[in-house]
C-alpha positions as CSV (number, residue, x, y, z in Angstrom):
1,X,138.8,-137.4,73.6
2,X,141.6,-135.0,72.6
3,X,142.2,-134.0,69.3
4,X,145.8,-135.0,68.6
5,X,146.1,-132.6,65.5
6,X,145.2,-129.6,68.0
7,X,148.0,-127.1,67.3
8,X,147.6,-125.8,70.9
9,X,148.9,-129.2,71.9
10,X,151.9,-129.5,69.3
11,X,155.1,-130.2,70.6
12,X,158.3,-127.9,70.8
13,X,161.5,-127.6,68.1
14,X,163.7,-129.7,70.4
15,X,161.2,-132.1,71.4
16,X,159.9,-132.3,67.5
17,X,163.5,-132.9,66.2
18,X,164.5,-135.5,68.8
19,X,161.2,-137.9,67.9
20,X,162.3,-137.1,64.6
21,X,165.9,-139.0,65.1
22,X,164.5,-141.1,68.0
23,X,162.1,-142.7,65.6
24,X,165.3,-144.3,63.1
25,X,165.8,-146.8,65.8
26,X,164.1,-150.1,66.0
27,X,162.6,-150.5,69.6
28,X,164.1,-153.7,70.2
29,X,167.4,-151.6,70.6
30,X,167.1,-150.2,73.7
31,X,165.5,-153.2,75.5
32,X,168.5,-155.3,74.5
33,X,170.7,-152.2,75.4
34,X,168.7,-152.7,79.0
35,X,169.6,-156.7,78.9
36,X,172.7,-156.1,78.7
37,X,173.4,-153.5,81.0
38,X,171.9,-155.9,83.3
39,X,174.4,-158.9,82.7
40,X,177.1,-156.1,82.7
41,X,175.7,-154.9,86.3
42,X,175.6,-158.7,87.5
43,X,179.0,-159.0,86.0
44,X,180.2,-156.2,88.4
45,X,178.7,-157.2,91.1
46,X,180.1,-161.2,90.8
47,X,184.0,-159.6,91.0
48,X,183.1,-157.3,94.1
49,X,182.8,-154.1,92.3
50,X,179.3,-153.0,94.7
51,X,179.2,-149.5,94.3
52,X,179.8,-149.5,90.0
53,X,177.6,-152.4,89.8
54,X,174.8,-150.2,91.2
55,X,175.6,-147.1,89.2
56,X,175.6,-149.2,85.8
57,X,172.4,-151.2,87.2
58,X,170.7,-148.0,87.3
59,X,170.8,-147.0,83.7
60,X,168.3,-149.9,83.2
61,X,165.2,-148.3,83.9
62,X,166.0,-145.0,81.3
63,X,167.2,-147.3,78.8
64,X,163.5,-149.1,78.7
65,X,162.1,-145.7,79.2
66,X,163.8,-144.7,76.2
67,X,162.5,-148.3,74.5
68,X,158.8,-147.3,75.5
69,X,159.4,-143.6,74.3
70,X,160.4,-144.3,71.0
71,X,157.4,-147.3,70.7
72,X,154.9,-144.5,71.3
73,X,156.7,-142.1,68.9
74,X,156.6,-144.6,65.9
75,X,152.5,-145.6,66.7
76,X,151.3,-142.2,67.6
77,X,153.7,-140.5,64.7
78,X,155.3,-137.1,66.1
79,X,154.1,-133.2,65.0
């Protein structure tokens, strides 16, 4: 198993001081950010607006990227 304390494996200034702001945020944000995008994206799509319904339906996925992200940041802690 990997030793998570191995300096060899640390991570990077940037990537160490966005955990660092990423972890402030409950989790449960970005999956309702996703919900919502979603009924905004159905929305769209119900008054004929195809093509922006599919551009906004697409920031789902990232936003519950984000959600899972920030999950592992909080139980595995960051550098």
């Amino acid at each position: 198993m990997a030793n998570l304390n191995n300096p060899e494996h640390s991570e990077g200034k940037v990537a160490g001081a966005i955990e660092e702001q990423t972890a402030k945020f409950p989790s449960d944000i970005y999956l309702w950010t996703a919900v919502t995008v979603m009924g905004v994206s159905l929305a769209l799509k119900c008054i004929g607006k195809k093509h922006t319904s599919l551009f906004v339906g697409q920031w789902v996925a990232p936003f519950l990227l984000f959600g899972v992200y920030n999950k592992i940041v909080k139980t595995q802690g960051h550098d």
